[in-house]
N, C-alpha and C positions, 0 to 999 in steps of 0.2 A: 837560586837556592836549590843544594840538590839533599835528596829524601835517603834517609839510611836504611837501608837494605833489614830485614826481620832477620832474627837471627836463624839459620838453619835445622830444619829438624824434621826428621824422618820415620815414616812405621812399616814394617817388613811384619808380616801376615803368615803364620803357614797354620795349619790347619791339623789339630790333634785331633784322637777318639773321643775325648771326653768334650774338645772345645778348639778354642785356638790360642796361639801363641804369641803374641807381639811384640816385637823389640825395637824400643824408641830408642832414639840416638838425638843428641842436639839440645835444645831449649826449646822450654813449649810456654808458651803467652799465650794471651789473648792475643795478639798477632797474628798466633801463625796455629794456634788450636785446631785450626779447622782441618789441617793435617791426620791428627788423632782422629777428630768426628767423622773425616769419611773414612776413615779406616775401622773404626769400631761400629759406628753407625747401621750400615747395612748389615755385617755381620747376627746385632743384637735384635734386629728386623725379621731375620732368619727363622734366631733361636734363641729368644728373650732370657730364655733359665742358662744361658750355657755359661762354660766357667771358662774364663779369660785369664793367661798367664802373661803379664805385662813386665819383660825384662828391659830395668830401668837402669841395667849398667852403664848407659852410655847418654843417660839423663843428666844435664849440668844446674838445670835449673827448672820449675814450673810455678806457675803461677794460680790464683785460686779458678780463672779458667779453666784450667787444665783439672784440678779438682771436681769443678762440677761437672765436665763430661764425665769423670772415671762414675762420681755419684749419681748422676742421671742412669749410668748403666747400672748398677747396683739400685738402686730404686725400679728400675723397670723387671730387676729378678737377677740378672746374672751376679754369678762371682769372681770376683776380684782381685787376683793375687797381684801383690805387685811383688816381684823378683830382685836382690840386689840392687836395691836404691842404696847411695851414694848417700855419705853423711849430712851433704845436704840438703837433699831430697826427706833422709832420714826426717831432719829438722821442722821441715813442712809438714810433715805428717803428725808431728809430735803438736808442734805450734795451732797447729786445726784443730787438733783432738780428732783424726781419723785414722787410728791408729786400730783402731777396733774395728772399725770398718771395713776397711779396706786392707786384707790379709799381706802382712810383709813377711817374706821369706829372704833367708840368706844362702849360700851355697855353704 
C-alpha cells in the first residue's frame, strides 16, 4: 500500500518597514499547515502587532486549518491582509464569515 504524497505548498518571507510580506503558492491542509506555521510562527514571536501581507495569488485551495493559524495570528495582535485570493479562496472567506477579519485586498 503506498501513501499519497500532501499536496504541495510553499511560503517565501521577505521583510517590509511596516512588517512582512508572504507569498503562498500551492494548497494548504491540515496536512501540510505547518508550512505556513513555521513560517509566520517565529516572525509573530518577534513582533506580535506587526502587519502581515499574505499574497494568495498562487493559493489553489485552504482549509479551516489554514484559517486558524491566519486567526491565531490575528488574535495574538497582528494584521492581516490577505492579497488576491483567488475566487476560491474568495469563497472560504465568505463561507466562514472572515471576511471582516481578515483584510482582503485586490490589485
Amino acid at each position: 500500500m503506498s501513501k499519497t504524497a500532501e499536496p504541495e505548498a510553499s511560503v517565501t518571507v521577505q521583510e517590509q518597514p511596516e512588517g512582512w510580506e508572504l507569498t503562498l503558492c500551492g494548497e494548504f491542509d491540515i496536512g501540510n499547515v505547518q508550512t505556513l506555521e513555521e513560517a509566520l510562527d517565529p516572525l509573530i514571536a518577534k513582533r506580535p502587532d506587526a502587519r502581515f501581507a499574505l499574497d494568495m495569488g498562487g493559493v489553489s485551495f485552504m482549509d479551516s486549518a489554514t484559517l486558524a493559524v491566519l486567526l491565531r495570528a490575528v488574535a495574538n495582535g497582528a494584521a492581516v491582509r490577505l492579497r488576491n485570493p483567488s475566487s476560491v479562496i474568495q469563497a472560504v472567506l465568505r463561507a466562514s464569515g472572515l471576511e471582516s477579519v481578515l483584510i482582503v485586498e485586490h490589485d
